[in-house]
N, CA, C and O atoms as a GROMACS GRO file, in nm:
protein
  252
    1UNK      N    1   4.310  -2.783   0.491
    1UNK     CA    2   4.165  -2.774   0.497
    1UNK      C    3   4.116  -2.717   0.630
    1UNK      O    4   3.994  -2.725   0.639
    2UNK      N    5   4.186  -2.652   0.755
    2UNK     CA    6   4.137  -2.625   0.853
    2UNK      C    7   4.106  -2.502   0.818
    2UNK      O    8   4.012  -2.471   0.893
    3UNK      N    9   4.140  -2.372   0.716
    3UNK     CA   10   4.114  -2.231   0.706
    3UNK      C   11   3.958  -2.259   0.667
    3UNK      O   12   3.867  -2.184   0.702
    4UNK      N   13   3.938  -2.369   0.595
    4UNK     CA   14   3.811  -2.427   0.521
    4UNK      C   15   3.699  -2.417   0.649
    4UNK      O   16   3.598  -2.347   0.660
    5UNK      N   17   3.742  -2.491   0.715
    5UNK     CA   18   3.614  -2.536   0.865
    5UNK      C   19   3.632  -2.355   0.926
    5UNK      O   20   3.528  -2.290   0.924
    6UNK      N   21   3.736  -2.298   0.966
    6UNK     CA   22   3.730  -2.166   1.017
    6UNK      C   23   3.654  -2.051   0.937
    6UNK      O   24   3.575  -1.978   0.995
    7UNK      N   25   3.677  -2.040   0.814
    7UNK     CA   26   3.630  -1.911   0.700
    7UNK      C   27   3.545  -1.959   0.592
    7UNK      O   28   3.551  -1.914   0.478
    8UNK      N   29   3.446  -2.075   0.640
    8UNK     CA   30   3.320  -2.173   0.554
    8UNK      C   31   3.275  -2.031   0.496
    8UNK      O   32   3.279  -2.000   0.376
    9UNK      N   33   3.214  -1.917   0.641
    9UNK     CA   34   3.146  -1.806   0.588
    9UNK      C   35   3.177  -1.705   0.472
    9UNK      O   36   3.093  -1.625   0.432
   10UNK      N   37   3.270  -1.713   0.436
   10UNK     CA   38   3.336  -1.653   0.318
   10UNK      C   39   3.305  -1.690   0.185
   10UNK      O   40   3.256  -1.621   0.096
   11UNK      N   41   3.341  -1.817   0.182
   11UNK     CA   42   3.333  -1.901   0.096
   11UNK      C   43   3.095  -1.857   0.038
   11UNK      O   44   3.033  -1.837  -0.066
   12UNK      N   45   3.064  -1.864   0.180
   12UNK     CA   46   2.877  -1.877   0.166
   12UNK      C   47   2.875  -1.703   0.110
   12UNK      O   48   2.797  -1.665   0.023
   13UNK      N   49   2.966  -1.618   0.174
   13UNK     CA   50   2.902  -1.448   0.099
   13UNK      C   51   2.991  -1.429  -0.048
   13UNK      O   52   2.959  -1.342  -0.129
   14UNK      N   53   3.096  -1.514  -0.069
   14UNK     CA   54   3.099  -1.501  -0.170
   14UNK      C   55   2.986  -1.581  -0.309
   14UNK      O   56   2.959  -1.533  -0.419
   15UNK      N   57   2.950  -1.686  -0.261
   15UNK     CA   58   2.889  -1.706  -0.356
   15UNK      C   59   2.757  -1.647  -0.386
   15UNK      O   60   2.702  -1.650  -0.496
   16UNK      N   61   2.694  -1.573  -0.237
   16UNK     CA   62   2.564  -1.510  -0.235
   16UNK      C   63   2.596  -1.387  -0.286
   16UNK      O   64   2.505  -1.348  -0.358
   17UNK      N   65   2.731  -1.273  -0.275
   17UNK     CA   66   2.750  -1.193  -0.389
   17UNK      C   67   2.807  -1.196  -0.496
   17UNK      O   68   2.886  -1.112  -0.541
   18UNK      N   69   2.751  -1.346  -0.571
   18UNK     CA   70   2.763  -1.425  -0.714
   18UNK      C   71   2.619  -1.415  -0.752
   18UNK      O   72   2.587  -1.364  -0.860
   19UNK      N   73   2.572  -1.441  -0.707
   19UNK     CA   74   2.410  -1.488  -0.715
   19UNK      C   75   2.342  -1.336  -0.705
   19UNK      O   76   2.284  -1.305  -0.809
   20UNK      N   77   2.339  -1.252  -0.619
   20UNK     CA   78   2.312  -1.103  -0.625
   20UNK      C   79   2.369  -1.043  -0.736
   20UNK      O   80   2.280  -0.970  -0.780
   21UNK      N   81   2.466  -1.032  -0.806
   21UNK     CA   82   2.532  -0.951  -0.888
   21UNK      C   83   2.454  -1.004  -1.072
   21UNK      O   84   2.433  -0.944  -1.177
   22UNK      N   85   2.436  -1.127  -1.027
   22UNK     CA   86   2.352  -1.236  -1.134
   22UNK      C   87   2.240  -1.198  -1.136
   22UNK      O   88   2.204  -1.166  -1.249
   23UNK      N   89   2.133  -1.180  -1.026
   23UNK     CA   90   1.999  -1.145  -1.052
   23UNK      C   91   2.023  -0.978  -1.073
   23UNK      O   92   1.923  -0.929  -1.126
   24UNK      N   93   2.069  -0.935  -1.061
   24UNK     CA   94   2.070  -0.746  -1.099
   24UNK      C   95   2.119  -0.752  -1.273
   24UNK      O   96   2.061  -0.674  -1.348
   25UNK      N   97   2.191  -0.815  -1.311
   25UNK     CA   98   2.223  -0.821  -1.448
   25UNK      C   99   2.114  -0.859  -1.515
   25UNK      O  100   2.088  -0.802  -1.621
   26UNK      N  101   2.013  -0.983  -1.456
   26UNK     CA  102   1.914  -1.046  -1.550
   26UNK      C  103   1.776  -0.933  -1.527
   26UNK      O  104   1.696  -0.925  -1.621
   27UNK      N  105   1.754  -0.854  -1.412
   27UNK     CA  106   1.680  -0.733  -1.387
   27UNK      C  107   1.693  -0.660  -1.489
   27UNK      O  108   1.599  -0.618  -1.557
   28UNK      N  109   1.812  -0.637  -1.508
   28UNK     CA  110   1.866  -0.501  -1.620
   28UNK      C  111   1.805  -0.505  -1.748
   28UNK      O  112   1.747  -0.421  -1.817
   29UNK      N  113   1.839  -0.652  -1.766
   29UNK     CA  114   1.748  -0.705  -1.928
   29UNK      C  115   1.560  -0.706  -1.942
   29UNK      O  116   1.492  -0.745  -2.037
   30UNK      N  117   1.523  -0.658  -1.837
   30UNK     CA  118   1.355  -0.732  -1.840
   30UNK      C  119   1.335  -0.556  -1.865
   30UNK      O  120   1.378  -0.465  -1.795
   31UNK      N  121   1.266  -0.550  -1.975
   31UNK     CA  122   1.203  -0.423  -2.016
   31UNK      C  123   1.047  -0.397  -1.977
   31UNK      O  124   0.981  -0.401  -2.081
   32UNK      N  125   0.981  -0.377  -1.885
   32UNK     CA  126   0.838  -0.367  -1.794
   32UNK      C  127   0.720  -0.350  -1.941
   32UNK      O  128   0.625  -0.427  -1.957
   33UNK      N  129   0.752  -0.243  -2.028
   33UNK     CA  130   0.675  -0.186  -2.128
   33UNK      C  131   0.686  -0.266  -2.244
   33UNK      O  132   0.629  -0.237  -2.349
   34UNK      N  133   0.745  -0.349  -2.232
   34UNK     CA  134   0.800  -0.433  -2.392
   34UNK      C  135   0.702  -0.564  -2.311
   34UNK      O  136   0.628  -0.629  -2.385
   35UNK      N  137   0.704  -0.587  -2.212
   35UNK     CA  138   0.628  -0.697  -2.165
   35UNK      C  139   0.459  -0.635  -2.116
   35UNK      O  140   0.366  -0.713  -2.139
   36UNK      N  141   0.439  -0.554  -2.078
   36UNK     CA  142   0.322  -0.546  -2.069
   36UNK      C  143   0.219  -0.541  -2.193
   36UNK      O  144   0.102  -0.579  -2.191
   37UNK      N  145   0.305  -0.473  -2.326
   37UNK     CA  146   0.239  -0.464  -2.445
   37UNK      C  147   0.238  -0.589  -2.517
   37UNK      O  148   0.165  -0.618  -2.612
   38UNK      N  149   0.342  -0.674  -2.453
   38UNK     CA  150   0.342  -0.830  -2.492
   38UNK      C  151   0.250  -0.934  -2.436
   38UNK      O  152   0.257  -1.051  -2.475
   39UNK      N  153   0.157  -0.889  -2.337
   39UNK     CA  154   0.139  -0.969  -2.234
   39UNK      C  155   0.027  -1.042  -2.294
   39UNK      O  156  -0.053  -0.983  -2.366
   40UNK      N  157   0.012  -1.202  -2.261
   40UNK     CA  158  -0.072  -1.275  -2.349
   40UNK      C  159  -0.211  -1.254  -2.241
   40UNK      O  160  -0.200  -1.253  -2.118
   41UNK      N  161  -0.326  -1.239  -2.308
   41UNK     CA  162  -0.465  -1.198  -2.209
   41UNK      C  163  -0.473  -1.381  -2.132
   41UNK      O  164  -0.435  -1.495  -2.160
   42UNK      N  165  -0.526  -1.328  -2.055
   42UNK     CA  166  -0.553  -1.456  -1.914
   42UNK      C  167  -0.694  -1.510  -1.908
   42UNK      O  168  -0.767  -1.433  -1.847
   43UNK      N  169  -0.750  -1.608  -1.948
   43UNK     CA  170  -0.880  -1.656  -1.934
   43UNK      C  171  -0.944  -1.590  -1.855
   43UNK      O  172  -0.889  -1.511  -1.779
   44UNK      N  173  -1.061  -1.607  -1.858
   44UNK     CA  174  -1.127  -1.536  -1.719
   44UNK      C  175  -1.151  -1.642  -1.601
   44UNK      O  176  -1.198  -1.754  -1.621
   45UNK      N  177  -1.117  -1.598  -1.486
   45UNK     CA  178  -1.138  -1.644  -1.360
   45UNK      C  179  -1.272  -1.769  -1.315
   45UNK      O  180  -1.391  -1.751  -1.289
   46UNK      N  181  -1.205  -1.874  -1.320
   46UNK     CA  182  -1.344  -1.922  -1.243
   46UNK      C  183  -1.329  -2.005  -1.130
   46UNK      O  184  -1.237  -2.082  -1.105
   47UNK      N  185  -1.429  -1.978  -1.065
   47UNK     CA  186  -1.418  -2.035  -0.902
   47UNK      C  187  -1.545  -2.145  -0.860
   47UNK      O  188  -1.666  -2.124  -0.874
   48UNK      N  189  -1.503  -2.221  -0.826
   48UNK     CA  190  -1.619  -2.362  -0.834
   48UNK      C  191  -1.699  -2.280  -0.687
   48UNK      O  192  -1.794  -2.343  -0.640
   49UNK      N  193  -1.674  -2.194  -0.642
   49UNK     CA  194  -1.757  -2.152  -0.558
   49UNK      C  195  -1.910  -2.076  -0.594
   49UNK      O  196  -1.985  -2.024  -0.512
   50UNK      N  197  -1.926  -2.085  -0.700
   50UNK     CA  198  -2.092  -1.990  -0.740
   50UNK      C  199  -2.192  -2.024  -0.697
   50UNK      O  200  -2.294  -1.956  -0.686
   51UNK      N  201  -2.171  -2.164  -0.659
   51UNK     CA  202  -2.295  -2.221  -0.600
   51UNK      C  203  -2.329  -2.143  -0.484
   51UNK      O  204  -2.442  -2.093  -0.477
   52UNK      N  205  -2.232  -2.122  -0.378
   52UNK     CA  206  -2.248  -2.098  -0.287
   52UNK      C  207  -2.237  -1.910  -0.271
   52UNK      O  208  -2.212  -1.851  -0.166
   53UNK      N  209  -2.255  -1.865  -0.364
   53UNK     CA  210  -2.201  -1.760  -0.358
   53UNK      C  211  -2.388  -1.663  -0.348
   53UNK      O  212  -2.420  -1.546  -0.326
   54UNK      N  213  -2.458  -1.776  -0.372
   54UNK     CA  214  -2.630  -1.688  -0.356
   54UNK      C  215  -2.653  -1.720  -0.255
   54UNK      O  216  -2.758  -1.662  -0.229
   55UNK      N  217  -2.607  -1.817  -0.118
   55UNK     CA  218  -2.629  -1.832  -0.008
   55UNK      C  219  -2.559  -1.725   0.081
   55UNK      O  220  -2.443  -1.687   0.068
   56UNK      N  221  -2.677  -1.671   0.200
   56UNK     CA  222  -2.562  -1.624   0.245
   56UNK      C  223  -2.577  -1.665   0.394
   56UNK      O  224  -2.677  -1.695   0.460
   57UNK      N  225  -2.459  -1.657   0.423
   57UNK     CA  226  -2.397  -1.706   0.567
   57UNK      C  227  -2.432  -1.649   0.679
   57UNK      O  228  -2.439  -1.697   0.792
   58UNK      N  229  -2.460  -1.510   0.630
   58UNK     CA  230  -2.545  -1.390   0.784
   58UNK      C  231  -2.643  -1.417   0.836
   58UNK      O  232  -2.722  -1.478   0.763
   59UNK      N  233  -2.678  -1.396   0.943
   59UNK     CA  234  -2.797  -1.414   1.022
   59UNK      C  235  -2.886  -1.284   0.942
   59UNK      O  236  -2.816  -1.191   0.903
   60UNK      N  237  -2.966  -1.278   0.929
   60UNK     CA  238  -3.088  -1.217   0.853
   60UNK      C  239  -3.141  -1.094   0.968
   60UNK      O  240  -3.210  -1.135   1.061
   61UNK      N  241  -3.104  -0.916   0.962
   61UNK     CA  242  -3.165  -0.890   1.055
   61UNK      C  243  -3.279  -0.869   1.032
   61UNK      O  244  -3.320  -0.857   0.916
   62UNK      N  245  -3.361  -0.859   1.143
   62UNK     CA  246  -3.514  -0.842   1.255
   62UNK      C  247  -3.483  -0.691   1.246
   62UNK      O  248  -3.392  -0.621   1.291
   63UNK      N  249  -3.608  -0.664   1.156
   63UNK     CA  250  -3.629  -0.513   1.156
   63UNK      C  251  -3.731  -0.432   1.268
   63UNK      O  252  -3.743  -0.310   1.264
   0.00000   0.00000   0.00000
């Protein structure tokens, strides 16, 4: 077990070029155009801010 404590780092890039080689395969499968024509529509936006949104915060200029 001492090559273990000396060459830990090996052991960490091999498994990170496990994990890289994994997300490029699951990339390969995602088709951009098959999902955008799939894409479910999104509620519309709401922001508890409206109240405040007819106030405004500027100093008012002096014409």
């Amino acid at each position: 077990m001492d090559w273990l404590s000396k060459y830990w780092w090996i052991l960490v890039l091999v498994i990170l070029v496990g994990i890289f080689i994994n997300v490029i395969k699951d990339l390969k499968r995602v088709d951009p155009k098959k999902y955008l024509d799939n894409k479910p529509d999104l509620p519309p936006h709401r922001d508890f801010n409206d109240k405040w949104d007819d106030d405004d915060d500027w100093p008012k200029k002096k014409p």
